[in-house]
mmCIF file of the N, C-alpha and C atoms, coordinates in Angstrom:
data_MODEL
# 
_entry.id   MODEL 
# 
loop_
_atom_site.group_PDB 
_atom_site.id 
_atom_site.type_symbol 
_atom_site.label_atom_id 
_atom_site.label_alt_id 
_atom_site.label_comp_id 
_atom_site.label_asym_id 
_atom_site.label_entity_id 
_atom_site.label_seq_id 
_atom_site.pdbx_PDB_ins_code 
_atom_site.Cartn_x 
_atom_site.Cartn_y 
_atom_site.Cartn_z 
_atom_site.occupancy 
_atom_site.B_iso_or_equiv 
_atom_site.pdbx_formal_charge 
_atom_site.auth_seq_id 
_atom_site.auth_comp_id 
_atom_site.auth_asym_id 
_atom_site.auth_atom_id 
_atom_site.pdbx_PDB_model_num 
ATOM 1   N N  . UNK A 1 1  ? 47.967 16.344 -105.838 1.00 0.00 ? 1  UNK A N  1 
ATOM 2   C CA . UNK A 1 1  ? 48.012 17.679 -105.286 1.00 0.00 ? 1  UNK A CA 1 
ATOM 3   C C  . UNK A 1 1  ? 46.593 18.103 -104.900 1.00 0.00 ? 1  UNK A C  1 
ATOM 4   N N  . UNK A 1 2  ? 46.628 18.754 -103.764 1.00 0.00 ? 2  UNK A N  1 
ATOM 5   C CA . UNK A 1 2  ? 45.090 19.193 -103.570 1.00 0.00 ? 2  UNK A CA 1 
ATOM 6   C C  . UNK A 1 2  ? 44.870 20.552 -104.162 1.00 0.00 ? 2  UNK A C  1 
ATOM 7   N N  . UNK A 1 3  ? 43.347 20.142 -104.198 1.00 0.00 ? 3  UNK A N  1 
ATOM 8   C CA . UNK A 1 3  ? 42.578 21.572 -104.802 1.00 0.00 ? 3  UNK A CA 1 
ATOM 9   C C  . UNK A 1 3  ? 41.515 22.201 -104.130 1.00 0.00 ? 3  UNK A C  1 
ATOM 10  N N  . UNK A 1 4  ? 41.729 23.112 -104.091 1.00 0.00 ? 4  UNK A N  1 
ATOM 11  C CA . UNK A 1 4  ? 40.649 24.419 -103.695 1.00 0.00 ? 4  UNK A CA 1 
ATOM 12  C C  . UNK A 1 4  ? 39.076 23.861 -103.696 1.00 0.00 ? 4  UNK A C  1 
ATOM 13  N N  . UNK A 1 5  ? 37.872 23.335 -102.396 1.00 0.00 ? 5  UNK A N  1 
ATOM 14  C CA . UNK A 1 5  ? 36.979 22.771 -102.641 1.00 0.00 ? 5  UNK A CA 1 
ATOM 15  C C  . UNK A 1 5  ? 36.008 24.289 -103.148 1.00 0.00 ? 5  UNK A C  1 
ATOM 16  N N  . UNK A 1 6  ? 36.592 25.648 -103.105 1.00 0.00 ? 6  UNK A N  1 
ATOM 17  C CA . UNK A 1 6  ? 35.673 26.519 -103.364 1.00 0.00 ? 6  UNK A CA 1 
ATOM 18  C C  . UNK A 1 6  ? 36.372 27.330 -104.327 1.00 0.00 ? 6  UNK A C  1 
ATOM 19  N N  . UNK A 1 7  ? 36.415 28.746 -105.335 1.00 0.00 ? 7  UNK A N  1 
ATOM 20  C CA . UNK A 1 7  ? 37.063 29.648 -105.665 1.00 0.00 ? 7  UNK A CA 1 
ATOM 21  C C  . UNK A 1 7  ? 36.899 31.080 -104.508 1.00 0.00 ? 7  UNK A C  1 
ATOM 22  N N  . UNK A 1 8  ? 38.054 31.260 -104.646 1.00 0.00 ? 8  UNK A N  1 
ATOM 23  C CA . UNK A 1 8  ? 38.601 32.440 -103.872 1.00 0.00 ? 8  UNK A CA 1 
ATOM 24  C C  . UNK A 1 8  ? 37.450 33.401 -104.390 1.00 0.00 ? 8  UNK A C  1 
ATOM 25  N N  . UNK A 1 9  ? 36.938 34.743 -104.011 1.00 0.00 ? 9  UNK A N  1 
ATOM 26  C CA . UNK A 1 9  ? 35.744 35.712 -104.132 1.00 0.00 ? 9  UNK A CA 1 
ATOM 27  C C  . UNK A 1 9  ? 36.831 36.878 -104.809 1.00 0.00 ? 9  UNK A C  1 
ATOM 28  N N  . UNK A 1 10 ? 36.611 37.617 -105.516 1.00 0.00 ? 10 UNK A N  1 
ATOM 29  C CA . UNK A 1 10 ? 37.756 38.969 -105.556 1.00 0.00 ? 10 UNK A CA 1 
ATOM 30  C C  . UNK A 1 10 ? 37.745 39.762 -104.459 1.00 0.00 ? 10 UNK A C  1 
ATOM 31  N N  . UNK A 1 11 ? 37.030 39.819 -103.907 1.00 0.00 ? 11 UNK A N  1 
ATOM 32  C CA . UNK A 1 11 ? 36.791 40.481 -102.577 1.00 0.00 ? 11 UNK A CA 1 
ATOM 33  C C  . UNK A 1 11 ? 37.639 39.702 -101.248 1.00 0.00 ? 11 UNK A C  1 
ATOM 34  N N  . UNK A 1 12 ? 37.174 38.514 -101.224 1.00 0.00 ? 12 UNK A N  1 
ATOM 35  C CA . UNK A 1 12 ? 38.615 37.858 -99.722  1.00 0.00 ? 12 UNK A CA 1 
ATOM 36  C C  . UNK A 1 12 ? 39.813 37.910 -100.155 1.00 0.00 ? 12 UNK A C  1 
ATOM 37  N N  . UNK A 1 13 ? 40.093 37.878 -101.996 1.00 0.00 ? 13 UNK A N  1 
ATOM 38  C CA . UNK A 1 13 ? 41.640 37.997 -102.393 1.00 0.00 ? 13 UNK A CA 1 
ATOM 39  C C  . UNK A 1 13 ? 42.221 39.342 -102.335 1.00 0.00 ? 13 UNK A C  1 
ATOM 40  N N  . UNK A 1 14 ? 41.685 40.081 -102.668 1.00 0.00 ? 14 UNK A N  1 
ATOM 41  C CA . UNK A 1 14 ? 41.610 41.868 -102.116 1.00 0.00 ? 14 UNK A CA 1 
ATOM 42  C C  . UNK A 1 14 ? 42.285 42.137 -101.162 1.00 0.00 ? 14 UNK A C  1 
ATOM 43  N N  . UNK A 1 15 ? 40.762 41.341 -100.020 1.00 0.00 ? 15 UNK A N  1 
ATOM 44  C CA . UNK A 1 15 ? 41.625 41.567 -98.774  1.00 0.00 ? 15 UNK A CA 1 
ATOM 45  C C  . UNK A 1 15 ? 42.514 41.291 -98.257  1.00 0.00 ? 15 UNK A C  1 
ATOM 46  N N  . UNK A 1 16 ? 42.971 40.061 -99.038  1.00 0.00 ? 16 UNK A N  1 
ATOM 47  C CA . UNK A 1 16 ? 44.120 39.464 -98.786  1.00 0.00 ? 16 UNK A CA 1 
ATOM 48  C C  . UNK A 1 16 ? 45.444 39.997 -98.988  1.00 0.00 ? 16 UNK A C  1 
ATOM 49  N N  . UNK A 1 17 ? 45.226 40.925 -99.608  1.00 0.00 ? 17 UNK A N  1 
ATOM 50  C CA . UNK A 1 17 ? 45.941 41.224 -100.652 1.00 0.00 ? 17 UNK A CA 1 
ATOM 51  C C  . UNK A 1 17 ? 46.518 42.870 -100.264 1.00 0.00 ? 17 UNK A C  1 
ATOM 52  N N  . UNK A 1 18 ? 45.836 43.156 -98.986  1.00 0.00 ? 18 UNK A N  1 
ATOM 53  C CA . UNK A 1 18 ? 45.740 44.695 -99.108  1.00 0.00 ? 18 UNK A CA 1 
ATOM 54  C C  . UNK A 1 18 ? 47.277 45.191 -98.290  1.00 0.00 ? 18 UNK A C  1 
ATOM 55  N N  . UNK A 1 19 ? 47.617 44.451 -97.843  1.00 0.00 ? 19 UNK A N  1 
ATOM 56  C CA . UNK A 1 19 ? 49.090 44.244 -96.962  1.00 0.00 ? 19 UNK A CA 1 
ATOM 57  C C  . UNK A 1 19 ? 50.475 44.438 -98.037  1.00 0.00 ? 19 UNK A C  1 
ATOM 58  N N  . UNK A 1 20 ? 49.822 43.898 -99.488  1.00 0.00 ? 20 UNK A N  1 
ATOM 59  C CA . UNK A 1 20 ? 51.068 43.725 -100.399 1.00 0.00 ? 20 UNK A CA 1 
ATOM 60  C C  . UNK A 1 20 ? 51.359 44.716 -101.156 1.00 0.00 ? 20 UNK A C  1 
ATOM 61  N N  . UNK A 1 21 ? 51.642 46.158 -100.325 1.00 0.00 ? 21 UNK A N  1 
ATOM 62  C CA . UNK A 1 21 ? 51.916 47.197 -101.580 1.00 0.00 ? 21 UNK A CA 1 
ATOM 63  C C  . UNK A 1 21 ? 53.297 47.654 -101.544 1.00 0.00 ? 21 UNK A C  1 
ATOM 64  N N  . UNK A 1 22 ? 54.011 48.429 -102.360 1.00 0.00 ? 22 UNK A N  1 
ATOM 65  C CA . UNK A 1 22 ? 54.881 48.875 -102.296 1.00 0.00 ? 22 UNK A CA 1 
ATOM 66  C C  . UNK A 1 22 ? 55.132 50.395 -101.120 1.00 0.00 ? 22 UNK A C  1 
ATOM 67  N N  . UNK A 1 23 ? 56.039 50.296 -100.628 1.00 0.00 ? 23 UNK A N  1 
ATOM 68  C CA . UNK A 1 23 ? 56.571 51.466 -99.828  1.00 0.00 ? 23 UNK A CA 1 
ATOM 69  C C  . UNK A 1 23 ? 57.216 52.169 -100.669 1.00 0.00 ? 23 UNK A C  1 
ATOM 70  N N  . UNK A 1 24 ? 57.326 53.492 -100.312 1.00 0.00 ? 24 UNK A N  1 
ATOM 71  C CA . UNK A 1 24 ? 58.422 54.657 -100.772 1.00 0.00 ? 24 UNK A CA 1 
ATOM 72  C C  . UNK A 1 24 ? 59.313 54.527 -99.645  1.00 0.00 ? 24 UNK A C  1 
ATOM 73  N N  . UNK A 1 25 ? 60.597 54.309 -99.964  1.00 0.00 ? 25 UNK A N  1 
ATOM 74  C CA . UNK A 1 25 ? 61.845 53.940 -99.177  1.00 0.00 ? 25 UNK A CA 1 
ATOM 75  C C  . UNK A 1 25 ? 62.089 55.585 -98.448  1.00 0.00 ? 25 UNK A C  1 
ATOM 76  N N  . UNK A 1 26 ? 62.503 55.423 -97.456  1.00 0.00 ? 26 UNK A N  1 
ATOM 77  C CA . UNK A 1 26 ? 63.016 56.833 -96.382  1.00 0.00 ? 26 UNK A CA 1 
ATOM 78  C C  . UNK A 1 26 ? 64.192 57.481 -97.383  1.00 0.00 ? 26 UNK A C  1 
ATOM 79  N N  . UNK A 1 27 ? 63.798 58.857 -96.856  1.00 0.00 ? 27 UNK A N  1 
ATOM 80  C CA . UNK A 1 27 ? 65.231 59.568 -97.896  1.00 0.00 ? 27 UNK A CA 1 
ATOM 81  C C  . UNK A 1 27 ? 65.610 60.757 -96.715  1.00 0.00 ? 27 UNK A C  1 
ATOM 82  N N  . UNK A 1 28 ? 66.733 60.917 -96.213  1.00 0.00 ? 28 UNK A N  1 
ATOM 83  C CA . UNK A 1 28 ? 67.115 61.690 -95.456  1.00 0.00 ? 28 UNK A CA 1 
ATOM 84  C C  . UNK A 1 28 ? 68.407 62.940 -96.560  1.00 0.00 ? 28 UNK A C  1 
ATOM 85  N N  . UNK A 1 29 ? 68.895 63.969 -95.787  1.00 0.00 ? 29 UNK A N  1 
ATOM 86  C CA . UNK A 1 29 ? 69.378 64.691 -96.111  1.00 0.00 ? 29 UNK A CA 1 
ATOM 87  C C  . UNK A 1 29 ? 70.790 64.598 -95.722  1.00 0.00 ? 29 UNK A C  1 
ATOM 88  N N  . UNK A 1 30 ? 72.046 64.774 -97.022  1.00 0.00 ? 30 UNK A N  1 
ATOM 89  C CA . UNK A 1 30 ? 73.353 64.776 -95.833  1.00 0.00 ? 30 UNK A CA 1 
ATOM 90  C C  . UNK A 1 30 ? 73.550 65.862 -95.409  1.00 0.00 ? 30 UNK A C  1 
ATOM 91  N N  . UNK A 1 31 ? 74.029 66.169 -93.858  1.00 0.00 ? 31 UNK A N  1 
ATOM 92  C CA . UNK A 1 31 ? 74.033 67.047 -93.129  1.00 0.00 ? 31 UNK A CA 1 
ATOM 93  C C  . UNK A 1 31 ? 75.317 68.129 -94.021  1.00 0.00 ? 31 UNK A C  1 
ATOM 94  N N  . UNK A 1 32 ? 76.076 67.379 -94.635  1.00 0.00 ? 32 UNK A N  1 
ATOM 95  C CA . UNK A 1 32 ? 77.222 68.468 -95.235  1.00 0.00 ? 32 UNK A CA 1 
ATOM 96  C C  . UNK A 1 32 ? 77.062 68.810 -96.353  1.00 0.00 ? 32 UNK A C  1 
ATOM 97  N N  . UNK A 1 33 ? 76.961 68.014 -97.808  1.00 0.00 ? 33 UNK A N  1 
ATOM 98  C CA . UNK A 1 33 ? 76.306 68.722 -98.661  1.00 0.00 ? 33 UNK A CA 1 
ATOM 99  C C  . UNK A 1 33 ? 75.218 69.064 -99.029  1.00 0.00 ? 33 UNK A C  1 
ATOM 100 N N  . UNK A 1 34 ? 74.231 68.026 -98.403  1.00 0.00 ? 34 UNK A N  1 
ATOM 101 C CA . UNK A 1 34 ? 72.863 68.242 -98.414  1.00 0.00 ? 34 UNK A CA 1 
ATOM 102 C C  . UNK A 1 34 ? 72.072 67.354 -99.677  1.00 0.00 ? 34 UNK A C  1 
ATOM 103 N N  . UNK A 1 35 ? 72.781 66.508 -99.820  1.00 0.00 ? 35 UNK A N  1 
ATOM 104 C CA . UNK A 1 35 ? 72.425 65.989 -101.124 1.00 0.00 ? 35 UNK A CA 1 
ATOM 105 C C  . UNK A 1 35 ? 71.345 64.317 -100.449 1.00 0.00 ? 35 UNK A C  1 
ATOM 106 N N  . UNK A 1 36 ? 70.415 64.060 -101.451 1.00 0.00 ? 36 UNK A N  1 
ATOM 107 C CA . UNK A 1 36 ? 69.130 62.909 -100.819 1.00 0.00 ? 36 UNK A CA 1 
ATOM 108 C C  . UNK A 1 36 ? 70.312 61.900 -100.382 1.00 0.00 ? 36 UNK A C  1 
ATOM 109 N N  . UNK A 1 37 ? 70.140 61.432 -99.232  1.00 0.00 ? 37 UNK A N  1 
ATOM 110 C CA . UNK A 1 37 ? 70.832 59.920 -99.072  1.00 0.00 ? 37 UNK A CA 1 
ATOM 111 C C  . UNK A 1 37 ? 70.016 58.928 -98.217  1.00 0.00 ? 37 UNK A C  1 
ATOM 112 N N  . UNK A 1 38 ? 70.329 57.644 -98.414  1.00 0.00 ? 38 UNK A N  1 
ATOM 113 C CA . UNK A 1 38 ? 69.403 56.862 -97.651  1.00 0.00 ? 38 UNK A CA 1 
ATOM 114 C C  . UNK A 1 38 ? 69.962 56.753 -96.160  1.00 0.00 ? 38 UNK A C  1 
ATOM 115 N N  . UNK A 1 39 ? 69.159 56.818 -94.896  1.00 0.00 ? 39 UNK A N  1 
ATOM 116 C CA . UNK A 1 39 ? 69.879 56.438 -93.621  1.00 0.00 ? 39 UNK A CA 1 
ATOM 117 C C  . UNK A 1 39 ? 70.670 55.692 -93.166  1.00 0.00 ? 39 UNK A C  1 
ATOM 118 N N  . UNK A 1 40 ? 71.204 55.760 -92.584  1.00 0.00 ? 40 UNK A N  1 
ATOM 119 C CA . UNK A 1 40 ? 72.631 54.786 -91.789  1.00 0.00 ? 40 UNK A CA 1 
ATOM 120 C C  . UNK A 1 40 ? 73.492 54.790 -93.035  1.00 0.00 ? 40 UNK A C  1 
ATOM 121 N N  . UNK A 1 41 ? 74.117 55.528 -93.761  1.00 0.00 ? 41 UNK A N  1 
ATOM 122 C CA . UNK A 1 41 ? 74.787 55.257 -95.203  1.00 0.00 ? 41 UNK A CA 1 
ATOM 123 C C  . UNK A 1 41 ? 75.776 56.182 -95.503  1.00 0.00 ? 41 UNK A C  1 
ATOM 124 N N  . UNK A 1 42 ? 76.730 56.196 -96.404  1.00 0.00 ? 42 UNK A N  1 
ATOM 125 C CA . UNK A 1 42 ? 77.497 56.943 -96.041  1.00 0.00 ? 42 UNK A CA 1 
ATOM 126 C C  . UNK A 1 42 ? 77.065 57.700 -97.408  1.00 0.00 ? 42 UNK A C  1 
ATOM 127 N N  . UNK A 1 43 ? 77.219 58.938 -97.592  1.00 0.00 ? 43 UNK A N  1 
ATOM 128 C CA . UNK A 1 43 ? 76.950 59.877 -98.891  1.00 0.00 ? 43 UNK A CA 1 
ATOM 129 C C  . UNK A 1 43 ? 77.465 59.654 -100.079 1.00 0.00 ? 43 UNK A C  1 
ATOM 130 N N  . UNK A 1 44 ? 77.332 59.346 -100.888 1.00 0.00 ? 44 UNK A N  1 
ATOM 131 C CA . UNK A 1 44 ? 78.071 59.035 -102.313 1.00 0.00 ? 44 UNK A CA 1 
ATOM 132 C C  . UNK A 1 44 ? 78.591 60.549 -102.873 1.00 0.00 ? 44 UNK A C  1 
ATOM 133 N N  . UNK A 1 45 ? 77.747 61.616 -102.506 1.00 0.00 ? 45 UNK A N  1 
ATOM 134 C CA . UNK A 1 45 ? 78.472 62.703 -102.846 1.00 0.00 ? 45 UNK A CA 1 
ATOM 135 C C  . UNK A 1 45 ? 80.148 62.713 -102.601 1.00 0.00 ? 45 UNK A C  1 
ATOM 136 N N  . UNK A 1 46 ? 80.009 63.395 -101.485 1.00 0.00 ? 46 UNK A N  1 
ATOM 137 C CA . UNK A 1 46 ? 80.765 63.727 -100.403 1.00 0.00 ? 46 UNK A CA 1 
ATOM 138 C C  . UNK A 1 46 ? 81.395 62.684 -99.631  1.00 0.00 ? 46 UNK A C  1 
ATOM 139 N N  . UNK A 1 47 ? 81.457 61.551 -98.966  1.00 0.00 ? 47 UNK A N  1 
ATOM 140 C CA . UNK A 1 47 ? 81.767 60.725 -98.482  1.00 0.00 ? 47 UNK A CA 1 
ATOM 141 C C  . UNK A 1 47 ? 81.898 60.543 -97.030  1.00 0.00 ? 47 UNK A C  1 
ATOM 142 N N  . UNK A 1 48 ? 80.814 61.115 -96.716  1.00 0.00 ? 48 UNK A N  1 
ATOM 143 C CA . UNK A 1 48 ? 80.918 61.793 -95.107  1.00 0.00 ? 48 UNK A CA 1 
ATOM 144 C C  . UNK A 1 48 ? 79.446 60.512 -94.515  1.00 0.00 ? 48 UNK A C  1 
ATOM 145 N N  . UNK A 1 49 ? 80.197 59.934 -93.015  1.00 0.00 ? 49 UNK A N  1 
ATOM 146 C CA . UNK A 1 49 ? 78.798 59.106 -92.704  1.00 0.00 ? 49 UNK A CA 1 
ATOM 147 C C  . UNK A 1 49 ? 79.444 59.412 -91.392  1.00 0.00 ? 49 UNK A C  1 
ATOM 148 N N  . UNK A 1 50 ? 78.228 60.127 -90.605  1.00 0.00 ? 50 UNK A N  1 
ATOM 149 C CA . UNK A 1 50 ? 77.978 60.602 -89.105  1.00 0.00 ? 50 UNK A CA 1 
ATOM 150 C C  . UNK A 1 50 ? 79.380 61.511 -88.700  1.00 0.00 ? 50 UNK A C  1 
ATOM 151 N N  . UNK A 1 51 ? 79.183 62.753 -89.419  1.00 0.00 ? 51 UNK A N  1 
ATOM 152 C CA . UNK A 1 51 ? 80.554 63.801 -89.565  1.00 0.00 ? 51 UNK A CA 1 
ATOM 153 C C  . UNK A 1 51 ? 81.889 63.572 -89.562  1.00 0.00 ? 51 UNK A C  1 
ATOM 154 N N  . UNK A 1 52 ? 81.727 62.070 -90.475  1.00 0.00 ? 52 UNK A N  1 
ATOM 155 C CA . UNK A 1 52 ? 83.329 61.555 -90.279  1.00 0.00 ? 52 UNK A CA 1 
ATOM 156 C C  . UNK A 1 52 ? 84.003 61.362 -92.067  1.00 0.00 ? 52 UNK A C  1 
ATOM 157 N N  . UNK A 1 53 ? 84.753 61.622 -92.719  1.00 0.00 ? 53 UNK A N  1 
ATOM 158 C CA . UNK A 1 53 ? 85.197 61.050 -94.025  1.00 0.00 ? 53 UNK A CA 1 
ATOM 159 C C  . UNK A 1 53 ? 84.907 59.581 -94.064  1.00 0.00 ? 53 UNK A C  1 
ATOM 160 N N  . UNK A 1 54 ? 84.710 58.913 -94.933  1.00 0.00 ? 54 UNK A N  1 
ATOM 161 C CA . UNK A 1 54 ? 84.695 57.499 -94.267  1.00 0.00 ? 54 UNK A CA 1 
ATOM 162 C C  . UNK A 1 54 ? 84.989 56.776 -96.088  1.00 0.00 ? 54 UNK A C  1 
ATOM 163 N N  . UNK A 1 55 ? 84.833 57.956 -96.721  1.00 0.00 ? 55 UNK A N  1 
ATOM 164 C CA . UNK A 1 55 ? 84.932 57.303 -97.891  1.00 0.00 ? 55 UNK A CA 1 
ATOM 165 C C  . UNK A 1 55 ? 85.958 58.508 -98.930  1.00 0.00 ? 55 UNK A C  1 
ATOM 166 N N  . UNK A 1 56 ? 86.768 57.855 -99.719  1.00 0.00 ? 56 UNK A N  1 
ATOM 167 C CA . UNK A 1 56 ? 87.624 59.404 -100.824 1.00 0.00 ? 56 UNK A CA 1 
ATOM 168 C C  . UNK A 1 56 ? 86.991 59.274 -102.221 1.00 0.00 ? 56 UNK A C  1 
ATOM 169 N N  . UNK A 1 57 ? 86.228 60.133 -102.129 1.00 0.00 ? 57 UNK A N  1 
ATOM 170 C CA . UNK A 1 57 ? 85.277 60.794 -103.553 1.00 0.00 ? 57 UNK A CA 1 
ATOM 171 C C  . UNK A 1 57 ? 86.351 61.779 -104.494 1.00 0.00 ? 57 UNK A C  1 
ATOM 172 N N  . UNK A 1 58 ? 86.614 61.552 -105.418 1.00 0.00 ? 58 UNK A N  1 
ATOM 173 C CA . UNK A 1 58 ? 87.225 62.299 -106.219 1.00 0.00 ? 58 UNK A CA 1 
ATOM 174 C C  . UNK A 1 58 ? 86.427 62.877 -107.187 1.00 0.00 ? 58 UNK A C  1 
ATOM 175 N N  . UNK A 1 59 ? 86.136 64.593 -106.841 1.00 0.00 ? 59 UNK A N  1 
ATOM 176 C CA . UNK A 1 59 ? 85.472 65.212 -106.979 1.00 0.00 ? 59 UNK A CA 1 
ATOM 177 C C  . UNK A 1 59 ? 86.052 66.165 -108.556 1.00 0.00 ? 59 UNK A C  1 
ATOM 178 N N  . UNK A 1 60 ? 85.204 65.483 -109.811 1.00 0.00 ? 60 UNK A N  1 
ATOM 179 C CA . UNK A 1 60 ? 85.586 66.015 -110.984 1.00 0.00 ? 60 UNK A CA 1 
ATOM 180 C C  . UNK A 1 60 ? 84.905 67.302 -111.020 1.00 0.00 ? 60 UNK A C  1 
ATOM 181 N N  . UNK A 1 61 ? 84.836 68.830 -111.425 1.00 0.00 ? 61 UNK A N  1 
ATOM 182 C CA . UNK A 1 61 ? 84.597 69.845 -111.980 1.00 0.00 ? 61 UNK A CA 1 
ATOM 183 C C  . UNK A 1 61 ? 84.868 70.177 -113.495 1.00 0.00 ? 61 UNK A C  1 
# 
């Protein structure tokens, strides 16, 4: 197996490195109850995706 004729610097691995962070994922609003949902998705509340039912939520109180 080959090996490294030099060690990496912390500084070029850094930079290497600066591409690899985590994102905060998009959070949109549902237009009917208003509750966080992720885009293109259908609401887990409510069950509504692009003003249509698309899903039957049985809604305990």
């Amino acid at each position: 197996m080959a090996v490294p004729f030099r060690r990496t610097s912390k500084t070029k691995k850094r930079m290497r490195r600066t591409h690899l962070k985590k994102e905060v994922g998009a959070v949109t609003t549902c237009p009917k109850c208003g509750a966080a949902i992720r885009p293109h998705r259908a609401c887990t509340k409510c069950g509504n995706y692009k003003g249509e039912n698309v899903l039957k939520i049985d809604e305990e109180k």
